[in-house]
ZADO-1210 file (C-alpha; in nm, 4 decimals, padded with zeros to 6 digits):
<atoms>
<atom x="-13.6153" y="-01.6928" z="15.6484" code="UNK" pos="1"/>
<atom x="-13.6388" y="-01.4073" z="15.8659" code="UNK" pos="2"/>
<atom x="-13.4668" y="-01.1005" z="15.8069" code="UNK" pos="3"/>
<atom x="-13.1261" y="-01.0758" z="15.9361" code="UNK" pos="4"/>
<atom x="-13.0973" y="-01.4451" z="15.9668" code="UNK" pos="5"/>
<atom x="-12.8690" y="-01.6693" z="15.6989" code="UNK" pos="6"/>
<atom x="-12.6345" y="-01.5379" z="15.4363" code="UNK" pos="7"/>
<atom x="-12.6393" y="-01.2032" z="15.3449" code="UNK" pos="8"/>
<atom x="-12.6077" y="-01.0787" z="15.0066" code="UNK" pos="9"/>
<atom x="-12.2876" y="-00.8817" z="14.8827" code="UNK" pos="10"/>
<atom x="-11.9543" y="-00.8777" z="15.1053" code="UNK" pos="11"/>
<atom x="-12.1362" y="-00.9974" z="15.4396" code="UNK" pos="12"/>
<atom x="-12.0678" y="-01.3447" z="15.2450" code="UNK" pos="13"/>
<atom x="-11.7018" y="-01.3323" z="15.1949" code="UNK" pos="14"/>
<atom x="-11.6007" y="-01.0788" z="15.5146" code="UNK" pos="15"/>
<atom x="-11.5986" y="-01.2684" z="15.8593" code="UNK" pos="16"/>
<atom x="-11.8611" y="-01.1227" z="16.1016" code="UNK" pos="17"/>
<atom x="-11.8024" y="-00.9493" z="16.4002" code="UNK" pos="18"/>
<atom x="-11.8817" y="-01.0340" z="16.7349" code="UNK" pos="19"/>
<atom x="-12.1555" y="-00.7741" z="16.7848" code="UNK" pos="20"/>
<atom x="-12.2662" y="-00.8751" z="16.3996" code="UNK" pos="21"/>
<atom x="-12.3245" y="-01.1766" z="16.5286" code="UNK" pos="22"/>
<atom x="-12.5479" y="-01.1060" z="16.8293" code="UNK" pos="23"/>
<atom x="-12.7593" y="-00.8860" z="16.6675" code="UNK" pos="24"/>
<atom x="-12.8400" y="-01.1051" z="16.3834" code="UNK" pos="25"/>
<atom x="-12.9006" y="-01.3605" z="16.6632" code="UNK" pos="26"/>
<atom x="-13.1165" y="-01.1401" z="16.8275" code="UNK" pos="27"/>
<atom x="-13.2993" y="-00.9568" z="16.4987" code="UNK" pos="28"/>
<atom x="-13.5665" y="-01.2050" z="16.4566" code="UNK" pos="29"/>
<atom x="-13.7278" y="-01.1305" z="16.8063" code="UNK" pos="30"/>
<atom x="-13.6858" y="-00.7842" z="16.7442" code="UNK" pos="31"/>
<atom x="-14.0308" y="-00.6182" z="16.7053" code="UNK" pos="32"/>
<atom x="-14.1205" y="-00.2493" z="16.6373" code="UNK" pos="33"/>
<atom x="-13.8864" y="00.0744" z="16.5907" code="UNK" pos="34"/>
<atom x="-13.6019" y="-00.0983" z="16.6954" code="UNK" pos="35"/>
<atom x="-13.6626" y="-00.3569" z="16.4199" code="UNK" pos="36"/>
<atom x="-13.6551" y="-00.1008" z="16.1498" code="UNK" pos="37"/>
<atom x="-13.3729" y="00.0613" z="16.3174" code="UNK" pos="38"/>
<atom x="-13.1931" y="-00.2320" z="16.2931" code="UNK" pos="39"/>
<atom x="-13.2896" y="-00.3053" z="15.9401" code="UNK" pos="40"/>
<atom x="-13.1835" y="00.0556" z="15.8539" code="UNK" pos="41"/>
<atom x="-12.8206" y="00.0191" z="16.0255" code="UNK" pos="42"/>
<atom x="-12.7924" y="-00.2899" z="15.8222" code="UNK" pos="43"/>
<atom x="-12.8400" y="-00.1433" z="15.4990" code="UNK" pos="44"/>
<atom x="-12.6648" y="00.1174" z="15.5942" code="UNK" pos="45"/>
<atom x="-12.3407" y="-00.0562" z="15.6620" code="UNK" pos="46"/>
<atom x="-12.4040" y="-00.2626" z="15.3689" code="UNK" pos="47"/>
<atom x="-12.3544" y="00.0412" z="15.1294" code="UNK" pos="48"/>
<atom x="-12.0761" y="00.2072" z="15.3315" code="UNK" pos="49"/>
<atom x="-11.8959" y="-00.1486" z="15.2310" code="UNK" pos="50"/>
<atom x="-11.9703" y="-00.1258" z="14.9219" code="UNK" pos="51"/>
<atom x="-11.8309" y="00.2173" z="14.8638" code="UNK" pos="52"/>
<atom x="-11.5427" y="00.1203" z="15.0544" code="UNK" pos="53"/>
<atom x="-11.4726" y="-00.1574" z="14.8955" code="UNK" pos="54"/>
<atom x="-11.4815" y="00.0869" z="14.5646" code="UNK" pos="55"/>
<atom x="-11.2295" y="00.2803" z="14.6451" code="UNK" pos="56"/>
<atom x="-10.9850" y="00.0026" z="14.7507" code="UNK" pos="57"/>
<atom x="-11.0858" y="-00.2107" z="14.4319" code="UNK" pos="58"/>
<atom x="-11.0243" y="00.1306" z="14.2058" code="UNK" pos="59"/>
<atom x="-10.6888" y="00.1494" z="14.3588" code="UNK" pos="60"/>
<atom x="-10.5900" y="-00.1489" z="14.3180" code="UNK" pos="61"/>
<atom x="-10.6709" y="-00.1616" z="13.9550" code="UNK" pos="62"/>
<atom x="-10.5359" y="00.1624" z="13.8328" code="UNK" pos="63"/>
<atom x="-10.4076" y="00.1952" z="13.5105" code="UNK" pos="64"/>
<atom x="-10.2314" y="-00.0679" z="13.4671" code="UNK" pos="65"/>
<atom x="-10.4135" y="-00.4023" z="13.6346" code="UNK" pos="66"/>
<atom x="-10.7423" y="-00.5180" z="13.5130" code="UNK" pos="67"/>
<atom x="-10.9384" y="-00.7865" z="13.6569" code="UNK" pos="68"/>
<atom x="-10.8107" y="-01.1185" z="13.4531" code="UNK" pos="69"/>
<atom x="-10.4226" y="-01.0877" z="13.5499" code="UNK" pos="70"/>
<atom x="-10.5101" y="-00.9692" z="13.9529" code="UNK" pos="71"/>
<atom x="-10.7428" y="-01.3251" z="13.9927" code="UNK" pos="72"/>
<atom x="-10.4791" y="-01.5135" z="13.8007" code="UNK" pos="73"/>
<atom x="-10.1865" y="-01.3249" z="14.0003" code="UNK" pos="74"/>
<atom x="-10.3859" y="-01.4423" z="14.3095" code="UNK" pos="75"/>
<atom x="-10.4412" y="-01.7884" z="14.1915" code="UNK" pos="76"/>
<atom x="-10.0618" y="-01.8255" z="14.0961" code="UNK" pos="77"/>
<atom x="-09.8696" y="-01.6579" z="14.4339" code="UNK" pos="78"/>
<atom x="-10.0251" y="-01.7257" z="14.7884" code="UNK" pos="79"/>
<atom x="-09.8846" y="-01.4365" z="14.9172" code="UNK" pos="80"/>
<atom x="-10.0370" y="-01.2218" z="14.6657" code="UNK" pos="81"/>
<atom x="-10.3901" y="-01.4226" z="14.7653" code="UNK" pos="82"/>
<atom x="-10.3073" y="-01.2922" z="15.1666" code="UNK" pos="83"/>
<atom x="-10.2049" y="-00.9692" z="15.1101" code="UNK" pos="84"/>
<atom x="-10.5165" y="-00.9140" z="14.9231" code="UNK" pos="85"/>
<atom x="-10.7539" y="-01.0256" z="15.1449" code="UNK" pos="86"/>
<atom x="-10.5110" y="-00.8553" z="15.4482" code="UNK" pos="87"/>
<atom x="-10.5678" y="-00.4990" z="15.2435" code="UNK" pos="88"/>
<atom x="-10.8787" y="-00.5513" z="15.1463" code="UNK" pos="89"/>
<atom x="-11.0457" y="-00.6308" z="15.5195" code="UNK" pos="90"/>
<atom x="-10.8154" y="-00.3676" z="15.6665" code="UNK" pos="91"/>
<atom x="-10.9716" y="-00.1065" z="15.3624" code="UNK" pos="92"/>
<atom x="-11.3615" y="-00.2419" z="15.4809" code="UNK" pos="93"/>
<atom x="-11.2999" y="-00.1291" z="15.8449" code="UNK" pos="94"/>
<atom x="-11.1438" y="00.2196" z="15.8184" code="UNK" pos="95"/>
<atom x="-11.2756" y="00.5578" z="15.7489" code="UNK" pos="96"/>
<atom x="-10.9636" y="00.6953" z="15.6212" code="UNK" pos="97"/>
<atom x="-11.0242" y="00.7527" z="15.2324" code="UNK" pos="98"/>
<atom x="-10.6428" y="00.7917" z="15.1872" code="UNK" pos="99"/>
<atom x="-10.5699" y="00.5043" z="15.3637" code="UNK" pos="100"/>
<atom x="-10.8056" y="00.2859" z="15.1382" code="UNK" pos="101"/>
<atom x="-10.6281" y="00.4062" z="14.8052" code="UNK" pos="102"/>
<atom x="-10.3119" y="00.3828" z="14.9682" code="UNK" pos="103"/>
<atom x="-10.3883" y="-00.0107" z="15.0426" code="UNK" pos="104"/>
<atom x="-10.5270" y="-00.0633" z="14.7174" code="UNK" pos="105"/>
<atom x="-10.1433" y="00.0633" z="14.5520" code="UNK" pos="106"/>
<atom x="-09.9834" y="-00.1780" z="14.7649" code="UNK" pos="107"/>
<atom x="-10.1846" y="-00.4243" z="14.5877" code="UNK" pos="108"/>
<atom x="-10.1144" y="-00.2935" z="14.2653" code="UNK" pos="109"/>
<atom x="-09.7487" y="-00.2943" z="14.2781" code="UNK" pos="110"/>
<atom x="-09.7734" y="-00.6443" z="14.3891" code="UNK" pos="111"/>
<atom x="-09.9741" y="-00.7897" z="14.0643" code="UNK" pos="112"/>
<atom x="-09.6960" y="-00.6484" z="13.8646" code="UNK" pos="113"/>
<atom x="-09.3519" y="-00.7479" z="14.0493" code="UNK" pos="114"/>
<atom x="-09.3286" y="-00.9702" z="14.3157" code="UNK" pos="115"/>
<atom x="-08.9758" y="-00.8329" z="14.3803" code="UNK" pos="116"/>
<atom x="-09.2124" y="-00.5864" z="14.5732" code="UNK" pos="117"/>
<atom x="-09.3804" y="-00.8289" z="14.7707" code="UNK" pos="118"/>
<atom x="-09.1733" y="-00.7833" z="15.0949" code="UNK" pos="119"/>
<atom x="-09.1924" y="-00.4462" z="15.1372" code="UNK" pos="120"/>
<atom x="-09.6113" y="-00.4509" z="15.0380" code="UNK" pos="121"/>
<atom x="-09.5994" y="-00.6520" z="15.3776" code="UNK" pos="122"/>
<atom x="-09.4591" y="-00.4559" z="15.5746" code="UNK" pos="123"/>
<atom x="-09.6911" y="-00.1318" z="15.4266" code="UNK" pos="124"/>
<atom x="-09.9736" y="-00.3264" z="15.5224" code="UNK" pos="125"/>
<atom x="-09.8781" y="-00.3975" z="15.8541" code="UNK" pos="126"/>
<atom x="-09.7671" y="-00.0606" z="15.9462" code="UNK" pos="127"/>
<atom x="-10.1404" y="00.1051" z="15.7767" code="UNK" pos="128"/>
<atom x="-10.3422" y="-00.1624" z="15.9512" code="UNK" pos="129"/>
<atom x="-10.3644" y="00.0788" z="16.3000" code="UNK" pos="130"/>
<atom x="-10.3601" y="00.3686" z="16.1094" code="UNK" pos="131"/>
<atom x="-10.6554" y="00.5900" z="16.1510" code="UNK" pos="132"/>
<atom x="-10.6756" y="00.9216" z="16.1319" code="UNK" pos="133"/>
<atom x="-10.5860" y="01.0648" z="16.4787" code="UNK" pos="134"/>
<atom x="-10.2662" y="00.8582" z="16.4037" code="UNK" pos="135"/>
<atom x="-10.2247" y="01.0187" z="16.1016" code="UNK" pos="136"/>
<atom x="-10.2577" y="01.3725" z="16.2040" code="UNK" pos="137"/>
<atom x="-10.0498" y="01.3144" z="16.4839" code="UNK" pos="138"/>
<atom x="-09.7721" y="01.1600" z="16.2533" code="UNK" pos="139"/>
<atom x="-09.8175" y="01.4758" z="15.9864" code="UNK" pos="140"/>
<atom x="-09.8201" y="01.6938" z="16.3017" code="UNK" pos="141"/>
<atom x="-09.4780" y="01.6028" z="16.3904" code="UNK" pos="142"/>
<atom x="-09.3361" y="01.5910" z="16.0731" code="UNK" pos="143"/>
<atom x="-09.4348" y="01.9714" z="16.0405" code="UNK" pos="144"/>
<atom x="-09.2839" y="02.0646" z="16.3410" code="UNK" pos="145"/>
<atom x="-08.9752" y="01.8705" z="16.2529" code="UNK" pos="146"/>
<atom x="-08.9404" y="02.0105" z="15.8837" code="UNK" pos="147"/>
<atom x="-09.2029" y="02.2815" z="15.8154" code="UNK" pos="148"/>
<atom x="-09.1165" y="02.3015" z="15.4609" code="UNK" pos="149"/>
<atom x="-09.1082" y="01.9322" z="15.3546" code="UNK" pos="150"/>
<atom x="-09.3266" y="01.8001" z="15.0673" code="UNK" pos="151"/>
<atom x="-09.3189" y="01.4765" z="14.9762" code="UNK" pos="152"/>
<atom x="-09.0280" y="01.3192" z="14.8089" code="UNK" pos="153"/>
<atom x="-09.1657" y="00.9641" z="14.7342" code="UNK" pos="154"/>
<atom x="-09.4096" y="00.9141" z="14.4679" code="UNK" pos="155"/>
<atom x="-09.2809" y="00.5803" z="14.3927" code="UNK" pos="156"/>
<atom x="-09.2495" y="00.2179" z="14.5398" code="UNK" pos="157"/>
<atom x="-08.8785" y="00.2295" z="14.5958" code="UNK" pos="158"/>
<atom x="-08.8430" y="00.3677" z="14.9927" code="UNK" pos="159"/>
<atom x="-08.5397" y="00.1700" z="15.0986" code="UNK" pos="160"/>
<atom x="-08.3434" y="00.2932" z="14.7893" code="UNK" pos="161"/>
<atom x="-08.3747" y="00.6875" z="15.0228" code="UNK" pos="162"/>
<atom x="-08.1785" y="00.6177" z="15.2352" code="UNK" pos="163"/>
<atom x="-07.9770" y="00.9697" z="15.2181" code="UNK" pos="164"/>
<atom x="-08.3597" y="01.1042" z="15.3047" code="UNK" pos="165"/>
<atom x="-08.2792" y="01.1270" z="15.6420" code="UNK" pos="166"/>
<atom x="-07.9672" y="01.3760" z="15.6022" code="UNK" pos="167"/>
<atom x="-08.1840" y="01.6226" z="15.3777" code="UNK" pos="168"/>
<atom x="-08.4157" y="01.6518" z="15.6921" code="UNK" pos="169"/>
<atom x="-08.1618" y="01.6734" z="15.9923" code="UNK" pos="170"/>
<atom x="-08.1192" y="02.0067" z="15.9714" code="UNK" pos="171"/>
<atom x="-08.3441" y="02.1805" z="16.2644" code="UNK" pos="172"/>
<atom x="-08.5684" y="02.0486" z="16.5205" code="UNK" pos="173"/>
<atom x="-08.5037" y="01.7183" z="16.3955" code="UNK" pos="174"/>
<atom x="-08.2010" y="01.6682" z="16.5337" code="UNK" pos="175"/>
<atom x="-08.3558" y="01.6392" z="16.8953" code="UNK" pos="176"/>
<atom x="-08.7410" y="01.6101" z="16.7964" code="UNK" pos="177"/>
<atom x="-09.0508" y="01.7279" z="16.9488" code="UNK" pos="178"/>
<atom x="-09.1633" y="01.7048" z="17.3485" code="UNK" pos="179"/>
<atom x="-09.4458" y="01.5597" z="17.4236" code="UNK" pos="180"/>
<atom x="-09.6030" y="01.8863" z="17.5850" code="UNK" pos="181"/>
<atom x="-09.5526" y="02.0411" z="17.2501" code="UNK" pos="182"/>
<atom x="-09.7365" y="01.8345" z="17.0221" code="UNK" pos="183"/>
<atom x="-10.0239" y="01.8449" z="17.2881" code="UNK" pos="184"/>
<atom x="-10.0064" y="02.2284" z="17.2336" code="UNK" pos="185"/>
<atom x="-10.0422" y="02.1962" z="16.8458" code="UNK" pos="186"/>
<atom x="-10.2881" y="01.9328" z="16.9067" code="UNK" pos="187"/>
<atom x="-10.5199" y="02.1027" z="17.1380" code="UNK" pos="188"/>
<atom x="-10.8316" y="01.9118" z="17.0206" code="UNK" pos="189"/>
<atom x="-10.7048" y="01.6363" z="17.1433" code="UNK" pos="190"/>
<atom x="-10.6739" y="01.5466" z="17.4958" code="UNK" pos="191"/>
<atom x="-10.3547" y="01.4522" z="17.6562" code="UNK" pos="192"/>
<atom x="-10.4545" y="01.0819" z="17.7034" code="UNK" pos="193"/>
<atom x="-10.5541" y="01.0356" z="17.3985" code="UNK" pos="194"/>
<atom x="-10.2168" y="01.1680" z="17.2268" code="UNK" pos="195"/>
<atom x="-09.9968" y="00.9809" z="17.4962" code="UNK" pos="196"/>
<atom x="-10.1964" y="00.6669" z="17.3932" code="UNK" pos="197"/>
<atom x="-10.1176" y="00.7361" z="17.0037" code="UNK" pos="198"/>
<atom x="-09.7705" y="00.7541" z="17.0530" code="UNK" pos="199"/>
<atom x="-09.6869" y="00.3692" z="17.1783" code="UNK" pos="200"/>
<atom x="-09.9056" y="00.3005" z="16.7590" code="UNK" pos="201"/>
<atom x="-09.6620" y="00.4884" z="16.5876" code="UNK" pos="202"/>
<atom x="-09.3613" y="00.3527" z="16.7883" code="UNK" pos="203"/>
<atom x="-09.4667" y="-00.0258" z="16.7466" code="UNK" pos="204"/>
<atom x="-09.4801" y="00.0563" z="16.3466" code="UNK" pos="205"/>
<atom x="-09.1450" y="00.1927" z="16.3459" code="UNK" pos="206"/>
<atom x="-09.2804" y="00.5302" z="16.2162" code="UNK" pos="207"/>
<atom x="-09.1778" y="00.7366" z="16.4854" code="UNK" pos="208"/>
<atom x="-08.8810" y="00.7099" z="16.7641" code="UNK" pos="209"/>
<atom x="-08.8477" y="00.7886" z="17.1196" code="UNK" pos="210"/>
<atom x="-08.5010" y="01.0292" z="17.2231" code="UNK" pos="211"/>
<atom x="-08.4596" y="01.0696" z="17.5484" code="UNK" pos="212"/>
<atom x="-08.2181" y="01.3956" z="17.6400" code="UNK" pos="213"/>
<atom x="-08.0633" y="01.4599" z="17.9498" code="UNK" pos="214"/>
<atom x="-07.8695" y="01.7009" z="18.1207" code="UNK" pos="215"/>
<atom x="-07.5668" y="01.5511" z="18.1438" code="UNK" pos="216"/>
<atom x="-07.3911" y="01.3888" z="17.8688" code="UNK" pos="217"/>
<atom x="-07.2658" y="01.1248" z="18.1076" code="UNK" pos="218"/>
<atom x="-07.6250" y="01.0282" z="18.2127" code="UNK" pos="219"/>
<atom x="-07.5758" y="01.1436" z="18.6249" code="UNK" pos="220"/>
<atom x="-07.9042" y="01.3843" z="18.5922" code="UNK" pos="221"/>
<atom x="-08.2235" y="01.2376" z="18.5025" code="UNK" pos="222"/>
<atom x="-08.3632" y="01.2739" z="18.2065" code="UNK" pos="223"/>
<atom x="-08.6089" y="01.5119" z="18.0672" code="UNK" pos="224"/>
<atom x="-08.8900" y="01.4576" z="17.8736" code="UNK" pos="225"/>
<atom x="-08.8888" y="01.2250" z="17.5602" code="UNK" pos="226"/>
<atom x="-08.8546" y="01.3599" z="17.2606" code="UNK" pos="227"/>
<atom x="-08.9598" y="01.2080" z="16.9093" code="UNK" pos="228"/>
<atom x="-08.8877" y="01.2061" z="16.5816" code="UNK" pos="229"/>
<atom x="-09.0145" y="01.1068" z="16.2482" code="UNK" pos="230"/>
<atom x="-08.8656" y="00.7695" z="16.1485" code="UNK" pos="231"/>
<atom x="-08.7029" y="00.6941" z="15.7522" code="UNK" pos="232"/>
<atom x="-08.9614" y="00.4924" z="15.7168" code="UNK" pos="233"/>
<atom x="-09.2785" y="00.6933" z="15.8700" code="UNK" pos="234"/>
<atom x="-09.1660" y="00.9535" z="15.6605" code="UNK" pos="235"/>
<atom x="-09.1952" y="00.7515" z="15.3411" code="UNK" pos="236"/>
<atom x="-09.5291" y="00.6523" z="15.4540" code="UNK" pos="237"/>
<atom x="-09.6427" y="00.9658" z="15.4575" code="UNK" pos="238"/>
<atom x="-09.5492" y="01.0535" z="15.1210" code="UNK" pos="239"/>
<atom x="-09.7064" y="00.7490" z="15.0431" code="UNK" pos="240"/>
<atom x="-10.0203" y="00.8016" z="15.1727" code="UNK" pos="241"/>
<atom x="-10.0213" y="01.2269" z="15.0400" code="UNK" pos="242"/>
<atom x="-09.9731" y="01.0123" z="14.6986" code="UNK" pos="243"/>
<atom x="-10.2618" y="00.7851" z="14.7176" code="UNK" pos="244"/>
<atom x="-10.5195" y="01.0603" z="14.8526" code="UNK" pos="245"/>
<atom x="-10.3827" y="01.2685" z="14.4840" code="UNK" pos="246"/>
<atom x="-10.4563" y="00.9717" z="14.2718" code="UNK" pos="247"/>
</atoms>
């Protein structure tokens, strides 16, 4: 069998291929010369970043207290369980984000030892999928503009039980949030574009939100530029995530 072509060995057997995967492995057997070998050393390449991926998320998710046995009989047992594994796991083969791997593999966790949590390990996984890190430096940006002296509060699984979080952090900036304009200052390496077209991410997550101010309090003037804040919930997700990367 030619190389490329067929099943190949390790994850490339359980993790649907890509559109571009698919081409090139199409394509690899008429591939001749230096651009054969460069595609054989891309390959294996990939392969091991996978692989040490796929580590990190796996060493997360067994921790302490999980071993292998009880997650495949957790798995085999609850359905959701099953999905939200293989959800983390492909979303933990196809980011960069270290942090955001360990993070994915606690979610896990918590679920093979109380479904109770099952609900909320949803909607972590959802809001991490589109997470990379622009997203997150934009999102701990913000927060430090909002509350320069905040540390994280949240070690635990329990964010909906915070709810008086919000009224420890009211106290300054936060109260109308940051401009736009401002967080392109701070984030100078960035262009505007870009930023503007982070922004709508964190919004869609519900880990940021948009306040518009005006002039007027009756709403005859137009209004200025939006301002944003850190939402409840992003700001449990950041906590969460400072966790995970300290594990």
């Amino acid at each position: 069998m030619p190389e490329g072509d067929g099943e190949l060995d390790g994850l490339d057997t359980v993790r649907p291929r890509r559109p571009l995967e698919l081409f090139l492995l199409r394509l690899s057997p008429g591939i001749e010369g230096p651009l054969a070998e460069l595609w054989r050393d891309l390959s294996e390449e990939r392969k091991a970043r996978e692989i040490e991926r796929a580590g990190t998320f796996l060493d997360s998710v067994q921790g302490d207290e999980a071993t292998l046995e009880p997650m495949v009989r957790r798995m085999l047992e609850n359905e959701r369980v099953a999905d939200l594994f293989e959800g983390a796991m492909d979303t933990a083969l196809r980011t960069s984000l270290e942090k955001k791997r360990r993070a994915l593999g606690r979610v896990v966790r918590t679920t093979l030892l109380d479904d109770a949590r099952l609900d909320e390990a949803e909607l972590l996984l959802r809001a991490l999928g589109p997470l990379e890190q622009p997203h997150v430096h934009l999102l701990e940006t913000l927060r430090s503009l909002l509350t320069p002296a905040a540390e994280p509060r949240i070690s635990t699984w329990r964010p909906l039980a915070r709810l008086s979080s919000r009224r420890r952090v009211r106290g300054t900036s936060q109260v109308t949030g940051i401009a736009t304009s401002r967080l392109c200052a701070e984030l100078s390496s960035y262009s505007e574009p870009l930023l503007r077209s982070l922004l709508p991410v964190l919004v869609a997550q519900a880990l940021i939100e948009e306040r518009q101010v005006g002039d007027d309090a009756h709403g005859r003037d137009p209004p200025l530029e939006p301002k944003w804040l850190v939402s409840d919930f992003g700001l449990w997700v950041l906590d969460y995530l400072k966790a995970s990367d300290q594990t």
